[in-house]
C-alpha positions in Angstrom: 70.1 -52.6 -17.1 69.1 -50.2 -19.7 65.7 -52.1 -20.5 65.2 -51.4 -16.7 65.8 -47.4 -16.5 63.8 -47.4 -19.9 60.8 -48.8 -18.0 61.4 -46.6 -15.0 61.8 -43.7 -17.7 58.6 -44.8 -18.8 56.4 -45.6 -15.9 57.7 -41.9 -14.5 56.3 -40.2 -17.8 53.1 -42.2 -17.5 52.2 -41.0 -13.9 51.7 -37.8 -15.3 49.5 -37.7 -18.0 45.7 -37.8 -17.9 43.5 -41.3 -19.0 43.2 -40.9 -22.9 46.8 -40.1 -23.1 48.0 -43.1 -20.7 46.3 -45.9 -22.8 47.7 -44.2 -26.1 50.9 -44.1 -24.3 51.1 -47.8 -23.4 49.4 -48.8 -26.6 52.3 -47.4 -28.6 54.8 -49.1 -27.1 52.8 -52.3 -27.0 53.1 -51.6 -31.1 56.4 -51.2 -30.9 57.5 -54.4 -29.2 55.7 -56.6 -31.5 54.2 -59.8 -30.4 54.0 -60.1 -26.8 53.6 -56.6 -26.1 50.2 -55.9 -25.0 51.0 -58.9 -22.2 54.0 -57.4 -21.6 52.7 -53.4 -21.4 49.8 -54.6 -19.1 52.2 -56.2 -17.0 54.5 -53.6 -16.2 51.7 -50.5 -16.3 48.4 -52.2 -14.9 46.0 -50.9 -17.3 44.0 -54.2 -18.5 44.1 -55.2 -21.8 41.2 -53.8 -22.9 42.4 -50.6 -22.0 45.7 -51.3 -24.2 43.9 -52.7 -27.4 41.3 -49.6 -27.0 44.3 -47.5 -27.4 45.6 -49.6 -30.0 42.7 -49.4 -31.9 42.6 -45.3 -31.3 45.4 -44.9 -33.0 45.4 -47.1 -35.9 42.0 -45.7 -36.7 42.7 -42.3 -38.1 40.5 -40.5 -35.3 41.0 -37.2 -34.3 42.6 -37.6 -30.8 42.5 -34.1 -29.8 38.7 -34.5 -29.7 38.9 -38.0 -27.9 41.2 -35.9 -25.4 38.6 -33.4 -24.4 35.9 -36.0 -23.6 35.4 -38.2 -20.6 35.2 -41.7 -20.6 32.2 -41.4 -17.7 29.8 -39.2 -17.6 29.5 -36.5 -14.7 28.9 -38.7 -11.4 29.0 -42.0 -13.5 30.6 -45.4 -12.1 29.5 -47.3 -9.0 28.9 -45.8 -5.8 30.6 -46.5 -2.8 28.2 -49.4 -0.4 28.5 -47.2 2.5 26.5 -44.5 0.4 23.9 -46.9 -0.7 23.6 -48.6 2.9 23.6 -46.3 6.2 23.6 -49.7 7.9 26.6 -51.5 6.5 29.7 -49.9 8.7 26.8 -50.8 11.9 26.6 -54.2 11.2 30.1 -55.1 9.7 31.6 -53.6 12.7 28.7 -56.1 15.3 30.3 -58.7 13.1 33.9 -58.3 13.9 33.3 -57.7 17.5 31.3 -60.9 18.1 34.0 -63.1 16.4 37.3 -61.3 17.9 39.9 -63.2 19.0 41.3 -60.7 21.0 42.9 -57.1 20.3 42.8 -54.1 22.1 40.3 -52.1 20.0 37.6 -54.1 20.0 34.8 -54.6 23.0 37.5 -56.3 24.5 41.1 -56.7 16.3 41.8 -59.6 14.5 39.4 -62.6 13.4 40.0 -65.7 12.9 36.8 -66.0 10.3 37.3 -65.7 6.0 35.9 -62.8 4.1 33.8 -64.9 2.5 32.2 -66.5 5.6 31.9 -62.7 6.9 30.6 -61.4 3.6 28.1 -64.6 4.4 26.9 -63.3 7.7 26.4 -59.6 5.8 24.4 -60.9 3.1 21.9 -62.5 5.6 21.9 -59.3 7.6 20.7 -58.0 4.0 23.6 -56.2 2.9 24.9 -58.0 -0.2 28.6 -57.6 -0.6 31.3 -60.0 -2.1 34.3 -61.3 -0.3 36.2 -58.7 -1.6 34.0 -55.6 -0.6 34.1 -57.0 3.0 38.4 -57.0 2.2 38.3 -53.7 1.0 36.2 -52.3 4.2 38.2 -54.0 6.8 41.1 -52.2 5.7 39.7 -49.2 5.7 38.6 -49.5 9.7 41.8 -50.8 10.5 41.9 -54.6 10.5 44.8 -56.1 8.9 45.9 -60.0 8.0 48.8 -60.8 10.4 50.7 -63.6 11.2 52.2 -65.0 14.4 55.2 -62.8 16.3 57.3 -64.3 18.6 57.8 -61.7 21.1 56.0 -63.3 24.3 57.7 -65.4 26.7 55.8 -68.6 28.1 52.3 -70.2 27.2 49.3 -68.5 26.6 46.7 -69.5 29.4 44.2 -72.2 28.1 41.1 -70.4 28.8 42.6 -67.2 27.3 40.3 -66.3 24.2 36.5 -68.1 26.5 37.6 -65.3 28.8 37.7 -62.5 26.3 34.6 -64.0 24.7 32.9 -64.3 28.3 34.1 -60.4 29.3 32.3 -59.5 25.5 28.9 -61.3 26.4 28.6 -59.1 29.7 29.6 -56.2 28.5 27.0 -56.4 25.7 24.9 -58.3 28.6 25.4 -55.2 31.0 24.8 -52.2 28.3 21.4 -53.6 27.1 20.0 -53.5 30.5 21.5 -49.7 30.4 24.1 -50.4 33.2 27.3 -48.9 33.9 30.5 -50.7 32.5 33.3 -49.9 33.7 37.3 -50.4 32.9 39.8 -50.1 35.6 43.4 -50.0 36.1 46.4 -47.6 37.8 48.4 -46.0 35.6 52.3 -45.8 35.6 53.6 -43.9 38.6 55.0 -40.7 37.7 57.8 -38.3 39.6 56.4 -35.7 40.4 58.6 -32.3 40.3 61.1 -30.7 37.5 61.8 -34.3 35.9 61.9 -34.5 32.3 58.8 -35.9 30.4 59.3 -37.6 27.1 58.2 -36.5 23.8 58.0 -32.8 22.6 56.3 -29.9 23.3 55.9 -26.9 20.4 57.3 -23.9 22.4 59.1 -20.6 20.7 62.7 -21.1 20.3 63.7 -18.8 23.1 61.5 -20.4 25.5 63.2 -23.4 25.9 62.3 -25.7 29.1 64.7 -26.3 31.5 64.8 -30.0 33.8 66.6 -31.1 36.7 69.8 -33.4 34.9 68.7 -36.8 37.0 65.9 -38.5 37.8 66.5 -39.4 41.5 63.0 -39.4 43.2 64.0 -37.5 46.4 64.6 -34.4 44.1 61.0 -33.7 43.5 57.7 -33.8 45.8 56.5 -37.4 45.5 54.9 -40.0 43.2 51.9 -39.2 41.4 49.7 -42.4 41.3 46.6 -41.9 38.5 44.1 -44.9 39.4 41.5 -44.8 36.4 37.8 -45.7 35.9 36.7 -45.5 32.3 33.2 -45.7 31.2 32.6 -47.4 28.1 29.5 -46.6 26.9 29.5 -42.9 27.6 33.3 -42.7 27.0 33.8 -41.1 30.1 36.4 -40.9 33.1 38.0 -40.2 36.1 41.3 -40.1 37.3 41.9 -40.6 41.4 45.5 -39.5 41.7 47.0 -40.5 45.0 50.7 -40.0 46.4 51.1 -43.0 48.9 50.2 -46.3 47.7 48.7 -48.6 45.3 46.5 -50.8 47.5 43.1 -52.5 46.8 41.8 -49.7 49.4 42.8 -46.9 47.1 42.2 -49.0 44.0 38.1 -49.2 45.4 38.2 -45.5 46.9 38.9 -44.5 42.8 35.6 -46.3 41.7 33.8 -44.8 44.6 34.6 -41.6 44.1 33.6 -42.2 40.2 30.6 -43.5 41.5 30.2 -40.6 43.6 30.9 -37.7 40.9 30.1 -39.4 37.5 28.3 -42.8 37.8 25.2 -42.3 39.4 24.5 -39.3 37.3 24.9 -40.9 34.3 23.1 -44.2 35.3 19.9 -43.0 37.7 18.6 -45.9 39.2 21.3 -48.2 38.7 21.3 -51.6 41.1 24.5 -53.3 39.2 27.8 -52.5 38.0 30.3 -54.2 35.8 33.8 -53.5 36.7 36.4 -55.2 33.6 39.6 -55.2 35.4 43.5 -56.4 34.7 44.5 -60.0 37.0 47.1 -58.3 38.6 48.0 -55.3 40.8 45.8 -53.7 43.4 42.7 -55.3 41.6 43.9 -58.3 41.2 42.1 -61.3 41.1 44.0 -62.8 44.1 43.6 -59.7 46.2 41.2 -60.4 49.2 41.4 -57.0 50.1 40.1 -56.0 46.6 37.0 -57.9 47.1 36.8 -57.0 50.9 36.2 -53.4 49.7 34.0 -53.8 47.2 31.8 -55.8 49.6 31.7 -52.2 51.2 31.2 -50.2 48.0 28.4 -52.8 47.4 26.6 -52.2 50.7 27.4 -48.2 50.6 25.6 -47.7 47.4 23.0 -51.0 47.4 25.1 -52.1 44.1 25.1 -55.6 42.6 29.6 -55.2 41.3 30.4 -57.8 38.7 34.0 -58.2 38.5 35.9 -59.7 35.4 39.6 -60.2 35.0 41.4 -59.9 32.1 43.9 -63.2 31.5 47.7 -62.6 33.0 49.8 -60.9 30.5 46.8 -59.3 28.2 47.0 -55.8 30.3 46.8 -54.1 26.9 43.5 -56.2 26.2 42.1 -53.6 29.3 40.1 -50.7 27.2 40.9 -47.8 29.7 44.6 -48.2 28.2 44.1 -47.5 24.9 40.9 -45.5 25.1 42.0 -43.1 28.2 45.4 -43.6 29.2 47.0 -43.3 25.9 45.9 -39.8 25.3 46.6 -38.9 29.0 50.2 -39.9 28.3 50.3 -37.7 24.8 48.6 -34.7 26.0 51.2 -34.2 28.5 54.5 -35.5 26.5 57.1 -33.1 26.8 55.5 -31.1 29.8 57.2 -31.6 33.0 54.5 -32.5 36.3 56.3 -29.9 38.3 53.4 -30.3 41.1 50.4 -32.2 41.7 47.6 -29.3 40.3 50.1 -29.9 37.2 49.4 -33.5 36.8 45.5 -33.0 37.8 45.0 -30.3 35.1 46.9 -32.2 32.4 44.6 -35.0 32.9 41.7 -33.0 33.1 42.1 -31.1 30.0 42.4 -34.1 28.0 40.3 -34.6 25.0 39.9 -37.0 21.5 38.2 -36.3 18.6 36.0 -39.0 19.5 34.5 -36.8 22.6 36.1 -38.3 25.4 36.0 -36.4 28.4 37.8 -36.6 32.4 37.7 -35.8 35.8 40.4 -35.5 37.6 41.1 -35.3 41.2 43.7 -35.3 44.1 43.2 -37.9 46.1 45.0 -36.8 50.1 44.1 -40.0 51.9 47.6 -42.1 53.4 46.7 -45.6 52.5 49.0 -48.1 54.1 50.3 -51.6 52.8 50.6 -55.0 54.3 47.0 -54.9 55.5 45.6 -58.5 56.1 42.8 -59.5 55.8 41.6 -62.9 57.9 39.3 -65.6 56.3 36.9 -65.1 58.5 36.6 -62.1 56.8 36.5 -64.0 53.4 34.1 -65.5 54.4 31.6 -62.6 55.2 31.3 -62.2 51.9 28.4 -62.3 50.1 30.1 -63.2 46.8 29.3 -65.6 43.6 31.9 -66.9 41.7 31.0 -67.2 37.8 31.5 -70.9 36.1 33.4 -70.1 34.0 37.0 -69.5 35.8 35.3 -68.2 39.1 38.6 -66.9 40.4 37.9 -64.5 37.1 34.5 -63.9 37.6 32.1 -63.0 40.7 29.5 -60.9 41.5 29.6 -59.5 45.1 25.7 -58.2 46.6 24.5 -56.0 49.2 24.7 -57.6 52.2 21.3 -57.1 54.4 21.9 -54.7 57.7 
């Protein structure tokens, strides 16, 4: 026990003095312990033994130390310089590496890997940047990639064609931006009570201006449900919120897009014949919906656009880039702040913004959308739709139909 606080005593006192002083430090009490002790001091302080026996040496010499003190062991700007100051490049192409071998995580064009460090720092070497295992360790860290193991908090099996599908959504996206076409991410947010309901998080407010909310939550206190349906443009990092108040139907989900279309996309993308919509499996654009694709056979003929559609697998939601790019910072830019009415819940949303640039559009959208509508296969089969090889009920490409 008292060797222990001794150490602790020690590696306290050590934090604060400057480099000369540290290895002279450790040095000494490497002396004093005899044989064994520059192991042992190197151990339990992490200066390397050259460090120690420099020390050693320092003292057992008869130098003047105060003069050793003043100096530096580098000279002004000396030691090796970071690769990302010798090569502009090397972030670039690191970060084309990790997105073409992803396995699936939300932040990346679809972030782990299932390739080495060495096999990476491979592929970076033959892109000419030479780098060693470890450099390509010590740079994933610092944009956010971590080793992780398995966690046990999903119920069922994964579906078999999971990660093909997140490589296949990667290809067009990459497929879709070289030709300079719109790609777009889609979902509906949560549904949000509209009135004086309390929001969670916090809000900085001056101590005698504390916010006051109704005490429950019951939905016929306030004025309705707030339904944000977003469409999230990945290249410009762009979007637009449609918020309705009846329903969450395929109708309203393709209405959003249009109205995107209408206010945002064609702007942005003059010219444009074909657009690639990423979407979740599930919900009003969901890959079983026949109504989804009936409307988008509209939107198609409206606006003489080629739409590409491609699901995310069930249960990946969070895979979807509008969450974590858009909706996320929806959701903290109005913690705390109750949506008292809907020019509330259309400014919040509107005045969001990221360090990164990102910019929305928000709008009310009036229109009563009704549920329960069917649509007939004769219908279905109107459609001027191509279904992908790759898990067609995932992929498809609906066309113009000719008037």
């Amino acid at each position: 026990m008292e060797k222990r606080i001794k150490e602790e005593v020690m590696l306290k006192v050590l934090s604060t003095l400057k480099e000369a002083q540290s290895r002279w430090y450790v040095a000494k009490e490497a002396i004093s312990l005899g044989r064994g002790g520059l192991k042992r001091m190197s151990e339990l302080t992490g200066l390397s033994r050259p460090t120690i026996l420099k020390g050693m040496k320092e003292l057992t010499s008869g130098q003047d130390l105060s003069k050793i003190a003043e100096g530096k062991i580098r000279k002004e700007g000396g030691g090796r310089k970071r690769l990302t100051n010798l090569d502009s490049a090397l972030v670039k192409d690191l970060t084309h590496i990790m997105d073409e071998n992803t396995a699936g995580d939300p932040m990346s064009l679809l972030k782990w890997t299932g390739k080495s460090t060495r096999k990476i720092a491979d592929e970076m070497v033959d892109l000419g940047h030479p780098m060693s295992a470890m450099s390509v360790c010590r740079m994933l860290k610092e944009m956010g990639y971590s080793l992780q193991a398995n966690v046990k908090t999903k119920e069922g099996k994964e579906h078999p064609d999971r990660d093909a599908q997140f490589k296949y959504i990667n290809e067009q996206v990459k497929d879709f931006i070289k030709n300079k076409a719109p790609v777009v991410s889609v979902d509906t947010k949560k549904k949000e009570n509209v009135g004086e309901f309390k929001n969670a998080g916090q809000a900085w407010r001056k101590k005698d201006k504390k916010r006051e909310v109704l005490s429950h939550d019951f939905p016929n206190l306030g004025i309705g449900k707030a339904i944000p349906y977003g469409t999230y443009d990945v290249q410009r990092n762009k979007g637009m919120v449609n918020v309705g108040i009846t329903h969450d139907t395929a109708e309203f989900a393709v209405e959003s897009i249009r109205r995107w279309w209408k206010l945002m996309g064609r702007q942005e993308y003059p010219g444009a014949k074909k657009l690639l919509i990423c979407a979740d499996s599930g919900g009003s654009n969901g890959s079983r919906i026949k109504a989804w694709k009936l409307y988008l056979q509209k939107l198609s003929g409206e606006f003489n656009l080629t739409i590409t559609v491609c699901h995310y697998p069930p249960g990946t939601s969070k895979w979807n880039k509008i969450e974590h790019r858009m909706f996320s910072f929806i959701s903290m830019n109005w913690k705390g702040e109750p949506l008292i009415n809907y020019e509330t819940v259309v400014n919040m949303i509107s005045t969001t913004t990221t360090r990164s640039g990102l910019k929305i559009k928000a709008q009310l959208d009036k229109n009563k959308y009704e549920t329960g509508i069917k649509v007939s296969d004769r219908e279905m089969k109107g459609l001027k739709i191509e279904h992908h090889q790759l898990h067609p009920k995932w992929n498809y490409t609906i066309f113009p139909q000719e008037s």
